[in-house]
N, C-alpha and C positions, 0 to 999 in steps of 0.2 A: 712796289705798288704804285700805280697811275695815282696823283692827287691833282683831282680836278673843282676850278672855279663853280661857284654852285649855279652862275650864268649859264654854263656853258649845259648844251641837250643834248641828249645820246638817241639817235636813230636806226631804228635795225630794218635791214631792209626785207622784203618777202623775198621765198625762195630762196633757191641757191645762185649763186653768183659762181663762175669761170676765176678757181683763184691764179689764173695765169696773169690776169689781171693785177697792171702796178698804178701807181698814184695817176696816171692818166687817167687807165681806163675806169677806176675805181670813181675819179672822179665825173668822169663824165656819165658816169652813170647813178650818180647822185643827182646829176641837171639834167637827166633824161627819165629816168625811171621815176626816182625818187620826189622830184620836182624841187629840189631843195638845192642850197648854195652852197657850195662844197667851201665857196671861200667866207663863210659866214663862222670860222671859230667852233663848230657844234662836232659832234662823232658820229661817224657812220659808220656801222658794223655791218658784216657781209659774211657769209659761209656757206661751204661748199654744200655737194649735193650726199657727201657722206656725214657731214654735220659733225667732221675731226677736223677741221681749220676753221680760224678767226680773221678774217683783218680787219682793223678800223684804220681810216682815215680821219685825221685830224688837222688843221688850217691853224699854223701858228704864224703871227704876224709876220714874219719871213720867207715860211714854206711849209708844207707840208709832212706829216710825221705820218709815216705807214708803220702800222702794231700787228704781228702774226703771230698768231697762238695755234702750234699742230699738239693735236693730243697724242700720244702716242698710244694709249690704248683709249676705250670708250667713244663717248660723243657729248655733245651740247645738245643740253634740250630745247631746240629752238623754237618760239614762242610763236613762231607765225607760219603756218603749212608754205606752200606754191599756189593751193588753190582758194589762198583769202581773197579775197576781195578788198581788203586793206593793202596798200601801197608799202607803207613804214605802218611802225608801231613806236611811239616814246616811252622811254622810260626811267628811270632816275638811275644817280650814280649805285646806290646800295643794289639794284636792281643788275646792274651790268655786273657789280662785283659777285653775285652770285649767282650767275649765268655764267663767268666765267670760273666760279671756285666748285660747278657740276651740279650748282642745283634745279630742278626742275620749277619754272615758274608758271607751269601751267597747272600744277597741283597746291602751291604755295597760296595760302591766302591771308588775306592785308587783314590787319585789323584794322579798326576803326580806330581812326587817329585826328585829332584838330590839326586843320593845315586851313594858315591864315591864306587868305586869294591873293592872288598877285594885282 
């Protein structure tokens, strides 16, 4: 299991993304589409147009870490159509982990919980 700094933002991008696409292209379409800094430490998640592969990119002080997840049956339920109108979506780390352990976040709902503001 990934254990990430509770600094660090997870961004998923709209649509499906070309996973031929490696840490270049991934990233530059993080400063293109996304409008975000690829070299800014955060995660960017991206999947295909059959919603059975994963990559995130990630910016570690040195270099870059590319994360691929192929399902081998199913899919991920991906939280944001092609035809949003939203760019990215944030979401926390408990969020990415059950996105990636197949659960559905668009039926899932939050309870109400005290969260101090930043």
């Amino acid at each position: 299991m990934l254990t990430l700094p509770t600094a660090v933002r997870i961004y998923l991008a709209r649509g499906c993304t070309d996973m031929r696409k490696s840490i270049d292209g991934l990233a530059a379409l993080t400063t293109q589409c996304l409008e975000l800094d690829p070299f800014s430490g955060h995660l960017f998640v991206f999947c295909n147009r059959r919603r059975d592969r994963i990559k995130i990119l990630y910016w570690e002080r040195s270099g870059f870490w590319l994360l691929h997840k192929r399902l081998e049956k199913g899919t991920f339920a991906w939280p944001l159509p092609a035809d949003s109108e939203q760019r990215q979506i944030e979401m926390t780390t408990s969020d990415l982990a059950a996105l990636l352990g197949g659960l559905d976040l668009r039926r899932a709902t939050r309870r109400r919980w005290y969260s101090k503001s930043s």
